[in-house]
Steps between C-alpha positions, in 0.01 A plus 500: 500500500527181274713613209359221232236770506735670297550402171914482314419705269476816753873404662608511097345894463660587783859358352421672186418841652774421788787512286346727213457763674907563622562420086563859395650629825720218578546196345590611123797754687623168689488313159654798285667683745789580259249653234297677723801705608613574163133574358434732781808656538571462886737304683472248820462740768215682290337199422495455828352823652197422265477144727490755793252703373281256435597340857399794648136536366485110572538560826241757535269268336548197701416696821175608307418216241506239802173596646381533187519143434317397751202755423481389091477196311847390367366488132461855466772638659695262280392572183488884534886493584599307230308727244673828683837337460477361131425900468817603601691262228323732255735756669786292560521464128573806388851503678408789715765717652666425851243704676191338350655155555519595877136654489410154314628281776336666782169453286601108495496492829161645546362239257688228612457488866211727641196302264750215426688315801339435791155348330743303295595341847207484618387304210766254488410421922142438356590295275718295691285461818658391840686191342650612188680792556830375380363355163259881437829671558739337341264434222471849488826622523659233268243513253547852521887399394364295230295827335773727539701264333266478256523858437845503536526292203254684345695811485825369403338343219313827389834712582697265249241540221522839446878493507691479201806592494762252772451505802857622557494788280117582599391921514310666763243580255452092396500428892200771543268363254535181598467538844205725498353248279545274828364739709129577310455121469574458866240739585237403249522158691498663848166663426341180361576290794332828685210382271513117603500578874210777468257236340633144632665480843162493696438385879198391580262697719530373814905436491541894363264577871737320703799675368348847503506750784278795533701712677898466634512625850791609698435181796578316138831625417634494842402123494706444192809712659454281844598144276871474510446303170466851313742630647764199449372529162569882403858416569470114271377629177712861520832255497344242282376799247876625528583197304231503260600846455890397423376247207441825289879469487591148332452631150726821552691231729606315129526771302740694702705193685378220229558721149196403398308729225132671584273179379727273641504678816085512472536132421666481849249752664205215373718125613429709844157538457436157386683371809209683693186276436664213571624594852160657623296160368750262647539706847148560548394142448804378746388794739125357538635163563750592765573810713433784278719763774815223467504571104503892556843420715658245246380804250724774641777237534539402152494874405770601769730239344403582097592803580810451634631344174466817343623698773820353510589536139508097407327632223658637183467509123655155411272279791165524264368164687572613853321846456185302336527231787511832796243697352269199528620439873420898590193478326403207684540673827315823402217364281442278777493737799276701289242210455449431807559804688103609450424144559584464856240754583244220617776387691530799706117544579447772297127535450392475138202758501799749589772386227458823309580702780814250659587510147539846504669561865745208404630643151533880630820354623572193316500643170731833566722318268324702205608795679905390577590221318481644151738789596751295723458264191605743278798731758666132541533422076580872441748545764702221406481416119491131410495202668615623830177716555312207453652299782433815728136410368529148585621537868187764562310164362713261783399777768149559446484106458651461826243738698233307323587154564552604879175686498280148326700310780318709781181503303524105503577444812198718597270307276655253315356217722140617515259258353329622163153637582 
């Protein structure tokens, strides 16, 4: 398929809808982590049984959604989930109790996965044809960085209007109304970029044909599980989303360890997010123009040694530079490794027409995180108050680094070498 078929403007709907779709579930907890726990009324651990919850229904729909994929035009699928999800911020906003909050979360990841990830995948391998994986990709994930950011920003702007009182001395009622006011914006944006991809990010006929299967037989899905690529690649992205998973952390990181206050610590939660774009632009453009599998390695390396600067408490209270300088090296690594990790699908002969379902085969594993890593997350900084549960947190980052980087070695080695088709 020649992707200059395919106009920019498509890959930029699908960065839009990529990122604001995980908005209300994820990214404003990771960016006001602090808040959300006091405006809710749970602690880490809770928090992170919600992650499970929605992990769990994730994984149901990744099995199911995958075929899916490849049965339905990407368009559609997309635009539905992002209008079911913006739904649930109407929810979200009212500060429901514990029990709702769980039921909420497993409703997220309905939305967010079963109509939502897999043709987003898809999509992006379109797009990028059999040359440009690294550049769709990393576009995608690090301009998917760049809205989150955005929103980021967004919200700790909106959060600091409505508060007047300072910031040290601020109530639980102030923190409420500003942070719902956060939230309902949020989702009235969610829904309109529903809106954009509905009406605007159109294949053409005969591309949409090629993509498209009538019916996904079993002969199919044992050909995907007979391609050590997928299953190289369950194992990949479940380390590398281990350390996506751990970023959530680097806001409560400086306002337990650092002292900083909650918009500070937001402040924090958004340099990260910022950091993003730029990694997934430069690595994807330095993948296409060298060995794409090499860069997955170097990925897992740089994360395995970010991480242990944390881990072995060089980083206190008084070291502001150093703990700016390390979260930029561990978010190197991961926002790398998670670039590319989707990109190196070509690589490893995966057929297109059967994305969807790969897709879904390859995250029933690789993205268990949702399921574990929110509640080890949360055991580790309860257990051990301070800064001392966050190096425990750090050296499950060095571990889970470790498998990966040894795991991208052997999926290099396998096809690293092989000529671009």
């Amino acid at each position: 398929m020649n992707q200059k078929k395919i106009p920019w403007h498509f890959l930029l709907l699908l960065i839009l809808a990529g990122e604001s779709v995980f908005i209300l579930p994820f990214v404003l907890s990771r960016v006001f982590r602090p808040t959300v726990l006091e405006v809710f009324g749970v602690d880490n651990l809770q928090l992170g049984l919600c992650f499970s919850i929605y992990g769990i229904v994730a994984l149901l729909s990744y099995l199911f959604g995958g075929p899916l994929a490849d049965k339905f035009p990407p368009r559609k699928l997309i635009a539905v989930a992002l209008w079911m999800t913006a739904f649930g911020g109407l929810v979200y906003a009212t500060f429901p109790s514990y029990t709702v909050l769980k039921i909420l979360y497993g409703y997220w990841g309905f939305t967010t996965i079963f109509l939502f990830w897999a043709p987003m995948i898809k999509a992006t391998r379109v797009w990028g044809g059999s040359t440009s994986q690294g550049k769709a990709f990393g576009f995608l994930d690090g301009g998917r960085g760049l809205v989150g950011a955005l929103f980021g920003t967004m919200g700790v702007f909106i959060f600091s209007l409505f508060i007047t009182s300072e910031i040290s001395e601020i109530t639980l009622s102030e923190s409420r109304t500003a942070f719902k006011q956060v939230i309902l914006v949020s989702s009235g944006i969610v829904a309109f970029v529903g809106l954009l991809v509905w009406f605007f990010m159109k294949l053409d006929y005969k591309t949409e044909k090629e993509i498209i299967l009538d019916k996904i037989t079993i002969s199919q899905i044992q050909e995907v599980l007979r391609l050590p690529s997928v299953w190289l690649l369950m194992i990949i992205i479940l380390c590398a989303y281990v350390g996506y998973k751990i970023t959530d952390v680097f806001s409560l990181y400086a306002h337990d360890v650092m002292l900083y206050n909650q918009v500070q610590s937001a402040q924090v939660g958004t340099f990260l997010l910022f950091v993003r774009p730029v990694i997934g632009i430069l690595i994807g453009i330095l993948a296409d123009r060298s060995q794409i599998t090499y860069w997955l390695v170097v990925s897992f390396i740089i994360s395995f040694l970010g991480a242990l600067l944390f881990s072995l408490g060089l980083i206190s209270d008084s070291k502001t530079g150093l703990f700016f300088i390390s979260i930029f090296v561990v978010a190197t690594g991961v926002y790398a490794a998670r670039s590319l990790y989707f990109a190196v699908m070509e690589r490893g002969q995966i057929p297109l027409v059967l994305t969807g379902t790969s897709v879904g085969l390859i995250s029933i594993i690789g993205y268990t995180p949702d399921i574990f890593a929110g509640p080890a997350i949360g055991y580790l900084l309860e257990n051990s108050p301070g800064v001392e549960g966050h190096r425990h947190v750090f050296w499950m980052l060095a571990l889970f680094s470790f498998i990966g980087g040894i795991s991208a070695a052997y999926y290099f080695r396998l096809y690293g070498k092989k000529k671009k088709q």
